[in-house]
OpenMM code with the backbone's topology and positions (N, CA, C; nanometers):
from openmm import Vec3, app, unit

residues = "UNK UNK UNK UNK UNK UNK UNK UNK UNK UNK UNK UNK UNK UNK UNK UNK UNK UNK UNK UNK UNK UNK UNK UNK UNK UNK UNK UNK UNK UNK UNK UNK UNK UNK UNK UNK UNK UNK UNK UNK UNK UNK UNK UNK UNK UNK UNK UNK UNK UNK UNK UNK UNK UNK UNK UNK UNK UNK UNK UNK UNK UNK UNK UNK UNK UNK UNK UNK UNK UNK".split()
positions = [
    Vec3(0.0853, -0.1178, 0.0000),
    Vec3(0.0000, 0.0000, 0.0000),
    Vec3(0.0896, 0.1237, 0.0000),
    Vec3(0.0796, 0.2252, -0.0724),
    Vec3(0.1110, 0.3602, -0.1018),
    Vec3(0.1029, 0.4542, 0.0329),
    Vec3(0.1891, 0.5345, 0.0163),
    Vec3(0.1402, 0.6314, 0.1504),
    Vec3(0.0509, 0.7056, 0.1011),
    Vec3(-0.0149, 0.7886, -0.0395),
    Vec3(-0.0980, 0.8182, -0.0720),
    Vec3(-0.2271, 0.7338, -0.0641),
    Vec3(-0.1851, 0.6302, -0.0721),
    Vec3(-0.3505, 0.5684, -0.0399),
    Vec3(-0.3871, 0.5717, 0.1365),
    Vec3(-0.2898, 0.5576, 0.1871),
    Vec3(-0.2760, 0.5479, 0.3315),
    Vec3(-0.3423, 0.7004, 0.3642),
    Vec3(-0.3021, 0.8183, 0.3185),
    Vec3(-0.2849, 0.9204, 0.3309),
    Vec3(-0.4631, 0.9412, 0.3148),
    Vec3(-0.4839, 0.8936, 0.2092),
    Vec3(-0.6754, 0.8850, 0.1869),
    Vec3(-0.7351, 0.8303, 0.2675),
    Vec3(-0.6648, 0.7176, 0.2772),
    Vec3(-0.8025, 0.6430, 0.4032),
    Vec3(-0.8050, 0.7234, 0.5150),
    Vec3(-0.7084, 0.7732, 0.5522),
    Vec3(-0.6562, 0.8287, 0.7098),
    Vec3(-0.7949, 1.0133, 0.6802),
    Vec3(-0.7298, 1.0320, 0.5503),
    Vec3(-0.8326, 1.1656, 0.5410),
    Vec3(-0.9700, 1.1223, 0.5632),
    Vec3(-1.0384, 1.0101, 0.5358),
    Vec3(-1.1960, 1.0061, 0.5422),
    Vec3(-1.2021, 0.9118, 0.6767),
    Vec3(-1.1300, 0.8568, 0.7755),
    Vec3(-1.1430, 0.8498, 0.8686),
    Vec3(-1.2136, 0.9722, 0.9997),
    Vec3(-1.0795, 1.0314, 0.9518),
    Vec3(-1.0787, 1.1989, 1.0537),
    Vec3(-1.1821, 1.2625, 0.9852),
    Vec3(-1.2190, 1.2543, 0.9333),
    Vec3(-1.3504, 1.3495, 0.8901),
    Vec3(-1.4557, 1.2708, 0.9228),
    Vec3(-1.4693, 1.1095, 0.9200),
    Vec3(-1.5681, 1.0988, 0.9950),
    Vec3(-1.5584, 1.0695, 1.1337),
    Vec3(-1.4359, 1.0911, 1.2246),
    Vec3(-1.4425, 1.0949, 1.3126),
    Vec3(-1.4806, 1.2497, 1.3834),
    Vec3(-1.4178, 1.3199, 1.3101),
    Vec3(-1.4769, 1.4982, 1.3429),
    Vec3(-1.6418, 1.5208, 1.3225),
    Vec3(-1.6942, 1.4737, 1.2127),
    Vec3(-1.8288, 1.4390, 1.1914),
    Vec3(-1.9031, 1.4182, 1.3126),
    Vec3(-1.8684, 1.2984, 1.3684),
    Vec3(-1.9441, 1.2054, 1.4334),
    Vec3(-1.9117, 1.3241, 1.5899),
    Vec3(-1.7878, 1.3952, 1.6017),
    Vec3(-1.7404, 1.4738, 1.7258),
    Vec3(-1.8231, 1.6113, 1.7222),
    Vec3(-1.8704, 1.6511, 1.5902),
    Vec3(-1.9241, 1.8006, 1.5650),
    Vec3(-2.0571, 1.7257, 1.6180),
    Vec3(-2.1266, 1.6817, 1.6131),
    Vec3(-2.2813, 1.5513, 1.6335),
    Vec3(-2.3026, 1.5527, 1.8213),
    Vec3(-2.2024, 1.5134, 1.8269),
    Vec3(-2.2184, 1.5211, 1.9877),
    Vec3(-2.2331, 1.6269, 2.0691),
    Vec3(-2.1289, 1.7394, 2.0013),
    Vec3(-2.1098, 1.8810, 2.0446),
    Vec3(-2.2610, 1.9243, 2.0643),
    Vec3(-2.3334, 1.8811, 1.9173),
    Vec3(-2.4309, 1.9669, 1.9262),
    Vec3(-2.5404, 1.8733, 2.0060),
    Vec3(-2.5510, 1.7744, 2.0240),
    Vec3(-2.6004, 1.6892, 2.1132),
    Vec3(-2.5965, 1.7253, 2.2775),
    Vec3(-2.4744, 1.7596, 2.3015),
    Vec3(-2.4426, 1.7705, 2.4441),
    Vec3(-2.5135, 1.9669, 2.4840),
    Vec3(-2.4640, 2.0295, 2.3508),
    Vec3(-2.4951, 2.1654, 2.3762),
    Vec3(-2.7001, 2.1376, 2.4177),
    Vec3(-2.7597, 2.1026, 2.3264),
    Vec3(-2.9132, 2.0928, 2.3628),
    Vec3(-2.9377, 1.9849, 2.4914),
    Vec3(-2.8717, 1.9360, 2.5101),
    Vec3(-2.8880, 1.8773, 2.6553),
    Vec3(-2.9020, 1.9504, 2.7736),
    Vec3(-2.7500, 2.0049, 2.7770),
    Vec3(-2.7238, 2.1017, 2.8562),
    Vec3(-2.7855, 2.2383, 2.9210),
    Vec3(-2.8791, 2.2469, 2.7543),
    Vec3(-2.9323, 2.3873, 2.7735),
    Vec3(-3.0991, 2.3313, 2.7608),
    Vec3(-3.1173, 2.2323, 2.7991),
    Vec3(-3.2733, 2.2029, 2.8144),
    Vec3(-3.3689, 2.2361, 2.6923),
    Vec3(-3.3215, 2.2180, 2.5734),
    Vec3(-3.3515, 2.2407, 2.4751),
    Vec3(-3.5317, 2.1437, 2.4409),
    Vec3(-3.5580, 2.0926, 2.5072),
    Vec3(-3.6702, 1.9961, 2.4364),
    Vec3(-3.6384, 1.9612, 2.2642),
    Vec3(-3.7397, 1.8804, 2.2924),
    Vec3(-3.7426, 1.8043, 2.1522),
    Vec3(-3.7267, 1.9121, 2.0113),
    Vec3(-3.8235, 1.9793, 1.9857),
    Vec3(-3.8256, 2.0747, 1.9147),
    Vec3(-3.6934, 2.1804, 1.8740),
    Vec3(-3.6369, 2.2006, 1.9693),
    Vec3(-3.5050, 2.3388, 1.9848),
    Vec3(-3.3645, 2.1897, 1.9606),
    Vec3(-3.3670, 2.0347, 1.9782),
    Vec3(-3.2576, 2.0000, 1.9317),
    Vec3(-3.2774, 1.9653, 1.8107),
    Vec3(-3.3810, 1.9505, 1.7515),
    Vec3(-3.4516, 1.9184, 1.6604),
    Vec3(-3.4009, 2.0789, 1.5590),
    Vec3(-3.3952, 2.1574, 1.5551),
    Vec3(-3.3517, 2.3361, 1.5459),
    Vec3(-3.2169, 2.3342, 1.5638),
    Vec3(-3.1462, 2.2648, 1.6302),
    Vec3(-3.0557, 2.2998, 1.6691),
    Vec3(-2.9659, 2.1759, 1.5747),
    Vec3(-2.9957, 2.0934, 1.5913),
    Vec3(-2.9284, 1.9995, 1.4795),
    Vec3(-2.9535, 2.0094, 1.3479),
    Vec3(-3.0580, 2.1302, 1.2697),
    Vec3(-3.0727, 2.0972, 1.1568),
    Vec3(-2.9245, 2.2809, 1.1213),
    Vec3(-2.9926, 2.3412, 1.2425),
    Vec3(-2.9055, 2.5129, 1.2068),
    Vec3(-2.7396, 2.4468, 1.2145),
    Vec3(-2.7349, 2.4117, 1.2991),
    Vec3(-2.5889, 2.3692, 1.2898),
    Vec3(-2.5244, 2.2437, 1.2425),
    Vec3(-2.6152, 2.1212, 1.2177),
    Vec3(-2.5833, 2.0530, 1.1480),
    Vec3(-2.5417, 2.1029, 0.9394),
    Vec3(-2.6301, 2.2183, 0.9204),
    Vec3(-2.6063, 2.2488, 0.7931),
    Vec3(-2.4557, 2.2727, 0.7812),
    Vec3(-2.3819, 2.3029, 0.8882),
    Vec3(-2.2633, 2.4002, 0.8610),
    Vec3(-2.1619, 2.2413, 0.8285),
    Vec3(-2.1903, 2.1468, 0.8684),
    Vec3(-2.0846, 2.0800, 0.7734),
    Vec3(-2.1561, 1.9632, 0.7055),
    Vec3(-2.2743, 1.9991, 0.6741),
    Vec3(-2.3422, 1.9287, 0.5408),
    Vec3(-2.2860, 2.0017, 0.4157),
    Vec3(-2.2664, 2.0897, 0.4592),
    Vec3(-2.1496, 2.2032, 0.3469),
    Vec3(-2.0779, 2.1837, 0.3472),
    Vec3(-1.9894, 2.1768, 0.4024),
    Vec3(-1.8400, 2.0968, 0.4362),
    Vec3(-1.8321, 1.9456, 0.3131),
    Vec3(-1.9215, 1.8862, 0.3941),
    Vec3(-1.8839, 1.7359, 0.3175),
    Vec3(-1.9538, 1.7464, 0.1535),
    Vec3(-2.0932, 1.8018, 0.1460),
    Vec3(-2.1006, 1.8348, 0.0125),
    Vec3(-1.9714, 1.8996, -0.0918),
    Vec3(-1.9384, 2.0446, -0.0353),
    Vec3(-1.8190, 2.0754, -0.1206),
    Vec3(-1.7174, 1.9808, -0.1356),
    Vec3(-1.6828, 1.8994, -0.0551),
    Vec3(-1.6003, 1.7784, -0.0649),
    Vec3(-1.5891, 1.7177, -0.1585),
    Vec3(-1.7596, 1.6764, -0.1683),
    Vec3(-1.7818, 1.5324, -0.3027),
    Vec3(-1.8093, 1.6444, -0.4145),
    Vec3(-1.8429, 1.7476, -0.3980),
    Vec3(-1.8301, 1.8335, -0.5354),
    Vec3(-1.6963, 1.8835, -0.5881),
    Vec3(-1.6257, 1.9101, -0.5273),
    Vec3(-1.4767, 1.9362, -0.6056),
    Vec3(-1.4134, 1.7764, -0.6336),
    Vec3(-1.4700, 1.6772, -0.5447),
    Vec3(-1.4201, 1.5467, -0.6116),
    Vec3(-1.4914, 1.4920, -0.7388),
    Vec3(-1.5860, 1.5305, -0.7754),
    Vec3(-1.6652, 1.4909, -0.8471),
    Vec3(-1.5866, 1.6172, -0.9873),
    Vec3(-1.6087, 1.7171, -0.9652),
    Vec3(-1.5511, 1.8127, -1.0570),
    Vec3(-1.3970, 1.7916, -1.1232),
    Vec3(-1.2858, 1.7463, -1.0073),
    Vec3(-1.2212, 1.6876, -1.0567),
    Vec3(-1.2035, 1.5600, -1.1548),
    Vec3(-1.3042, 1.5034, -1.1773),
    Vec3(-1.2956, 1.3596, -1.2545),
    Vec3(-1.3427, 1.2546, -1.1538),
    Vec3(-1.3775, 1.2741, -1.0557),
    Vec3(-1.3989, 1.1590, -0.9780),
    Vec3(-1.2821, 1.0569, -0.9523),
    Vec3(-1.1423, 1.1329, -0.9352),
    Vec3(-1.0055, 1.0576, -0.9544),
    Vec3(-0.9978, 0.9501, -1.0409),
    Vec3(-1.0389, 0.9243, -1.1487),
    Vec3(-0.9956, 0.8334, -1.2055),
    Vec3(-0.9279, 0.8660, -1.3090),
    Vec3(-0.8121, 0.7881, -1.3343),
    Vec3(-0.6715, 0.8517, -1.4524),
    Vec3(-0.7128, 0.7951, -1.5474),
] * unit.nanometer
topology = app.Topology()
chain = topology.addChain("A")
for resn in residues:
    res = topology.addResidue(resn, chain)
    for name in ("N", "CA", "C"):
        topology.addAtom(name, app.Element.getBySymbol(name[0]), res)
């Protein structure tokens, strides 16, 4: 195995490990603040958008690039 391939897997690891860490944040924040159903429900869609953008632009500049294939 390549360190570039190594180098890929390791990139979509950490991103879904940051993913899954941004998720909790906002999990723990509506806990904390007694949010009811409704306000985490608000609160996961307002701040969940901010890296549904993230990972969209992702697969769109990968996709724009060729979808890596040589």
């Amino acid at each position: 195995m390549r360190l570039a391939e190594i180098e890929g897997i390791m990139m979509n690891v950490g991103i879904a490990v940051f993913a899954a860490f941004i998720f909790f944040i906002i999990y723990d924040l509506a806990k904390k603040s007694n949010a009811g159903k409704f306000g985490t429900v608000i609160l996961f869609f307002a701040l969940g958008l901010g890296l549904a953008a993230f990972l969209i632009k992702t697969v769109a500049v990968y996709m724009i690039e060729g979808g890596g294939s040589a």
